[in-house]
C-alpha positions in Angstrom: -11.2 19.0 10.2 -10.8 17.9 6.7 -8.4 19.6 4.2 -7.8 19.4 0.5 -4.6 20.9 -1.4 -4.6 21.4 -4.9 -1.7 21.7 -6.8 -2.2 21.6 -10.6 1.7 21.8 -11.5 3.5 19.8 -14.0 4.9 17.5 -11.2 4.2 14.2 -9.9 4.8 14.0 -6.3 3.5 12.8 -2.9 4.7 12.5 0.7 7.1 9.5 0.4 8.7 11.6 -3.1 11.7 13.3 -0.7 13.1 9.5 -0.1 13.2 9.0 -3.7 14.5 11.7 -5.4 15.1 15.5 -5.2 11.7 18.0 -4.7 11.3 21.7 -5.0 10.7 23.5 -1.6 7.1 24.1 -2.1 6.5 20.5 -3.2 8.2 19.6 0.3 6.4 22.8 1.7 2.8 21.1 1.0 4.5 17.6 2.0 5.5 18.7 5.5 2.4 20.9 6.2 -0.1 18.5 4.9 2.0 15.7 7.5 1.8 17.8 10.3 -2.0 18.5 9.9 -2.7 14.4 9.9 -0.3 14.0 12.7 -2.4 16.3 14.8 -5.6 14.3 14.1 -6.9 16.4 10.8 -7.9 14.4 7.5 -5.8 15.4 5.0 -6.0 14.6 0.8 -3.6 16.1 -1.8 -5.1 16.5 -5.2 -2.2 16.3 -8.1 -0.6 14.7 -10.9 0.0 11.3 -9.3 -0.4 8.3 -11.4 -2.7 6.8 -8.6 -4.9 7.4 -5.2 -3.0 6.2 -2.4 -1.6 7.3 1.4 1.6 8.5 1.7 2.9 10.3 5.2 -0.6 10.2 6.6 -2.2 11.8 3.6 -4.4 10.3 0.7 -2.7 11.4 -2.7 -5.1 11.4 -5.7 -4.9 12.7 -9.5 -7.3 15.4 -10.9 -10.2 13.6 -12.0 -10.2 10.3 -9.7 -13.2 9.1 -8.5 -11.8 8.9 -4.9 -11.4 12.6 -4.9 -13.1 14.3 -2.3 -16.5 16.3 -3.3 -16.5 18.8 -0.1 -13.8 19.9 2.4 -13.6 22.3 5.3 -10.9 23.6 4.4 -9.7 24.0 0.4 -5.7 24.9 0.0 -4.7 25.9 -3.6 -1.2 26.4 -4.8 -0.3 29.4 -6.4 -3.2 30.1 -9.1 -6.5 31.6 -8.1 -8.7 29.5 -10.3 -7.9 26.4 -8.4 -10.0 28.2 -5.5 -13.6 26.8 -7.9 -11.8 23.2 -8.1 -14.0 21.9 -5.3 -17.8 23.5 -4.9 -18.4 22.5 -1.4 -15.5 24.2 0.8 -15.9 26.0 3.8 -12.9 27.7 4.1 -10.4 28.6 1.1 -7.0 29.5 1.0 -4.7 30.3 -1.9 -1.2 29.3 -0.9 0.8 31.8 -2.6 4.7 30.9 -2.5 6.2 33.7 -4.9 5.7 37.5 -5.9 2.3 38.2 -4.9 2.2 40.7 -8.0 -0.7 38.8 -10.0 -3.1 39.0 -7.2 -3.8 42.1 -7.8 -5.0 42.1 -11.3 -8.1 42.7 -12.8 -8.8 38.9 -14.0 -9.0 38.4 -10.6 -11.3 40.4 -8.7 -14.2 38.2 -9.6 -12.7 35.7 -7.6 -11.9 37.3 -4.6 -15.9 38.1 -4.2 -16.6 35.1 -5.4 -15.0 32.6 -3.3 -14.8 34.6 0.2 -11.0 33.3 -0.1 -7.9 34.4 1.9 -4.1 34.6 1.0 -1.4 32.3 2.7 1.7 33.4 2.4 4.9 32.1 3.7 6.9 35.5 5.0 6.5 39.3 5.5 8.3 40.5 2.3 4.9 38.9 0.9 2.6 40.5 3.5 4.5 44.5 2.2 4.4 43.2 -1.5 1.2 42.6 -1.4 -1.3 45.4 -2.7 -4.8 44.1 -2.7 -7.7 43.8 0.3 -8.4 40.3 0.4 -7.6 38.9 3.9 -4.3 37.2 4.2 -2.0 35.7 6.9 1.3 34.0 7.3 2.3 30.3 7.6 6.0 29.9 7.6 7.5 26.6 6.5 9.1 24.7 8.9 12.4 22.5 9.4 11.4 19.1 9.9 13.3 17.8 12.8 15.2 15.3 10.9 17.4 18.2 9.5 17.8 19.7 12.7 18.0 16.9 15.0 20.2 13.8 13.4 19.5 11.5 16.4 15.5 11.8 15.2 16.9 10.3 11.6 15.2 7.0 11.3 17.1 4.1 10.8 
């Protein structure tokens, strides 16, 4: 399948960032989950604010507005903010990766979108799941540890 995340943040990562300097947990959160898709034979692009298109940790990294951005995807992933779900026309599937309070879902500005898009919520624990209010469909995708943190002898050298 392929996959597309969108993160429209202020920050400039991609999946060889970790090595180089200290990351936010849902920046390493969209590294480690857009790895383990590639490693299990999915195509895999991250739309952000990187300088330039390139692969890092099996992914292609692009910035907004490249040409080597994909067009369609079977599966669209947005970070946090419902209008990113409209960043790509031709998605099958679309997800809004929500990784705080899911309090904004629920307001009015965003009902049209809901409809709209056909979208679902992932969230990344339970407390989300009872916070949440609203009726669009949702499930749960907890982060992982990568083994490195867990397992010192998998450390590469």
């Amino acid at each position: 399948m392929r996959y597309v995340f969108i993160d429209d943040s202020a920050l400039s990562y991609d999946g060889y960032t970790p090595l180089r300097r200290p990351l936010g947990g849902v920046e390493k959160a969209v590294i480690g989950l857009a790895s383990a898709l590639q490693e299990r034979g999915h195509d895999v692009k991250v739309i952000n604010r990187v300088a330039y298109s390139h692969m890092a940790e099996g992914a292609y990294w692009t910035p907004f507005g490249d040409a080597m951005a994909p067009k369609s995807t079977d599966v669209l992933i947005a970070l946090r903010k419902p209008l990113l779900l409209g960043s790509m026309r031709a998605a099958t599937h679309r997800l809004l990766w929500v990784v705080g309070a899911p309090h904004y879902l629920t307001s009015a500005a965003n009902d049209a979108l809901w409809g709209s898009f056909a979208a679902s919520l992932l969230f990344i624990g339970q407390n989300q799941v009872r916070a949440y209010s609203g009726k669009v469909r949702k499930c749960v995708v907890a982060p992982g540890v990568r083994s490195i943190y867990y397992d010192p002898m998998s450390a590469p050298d």
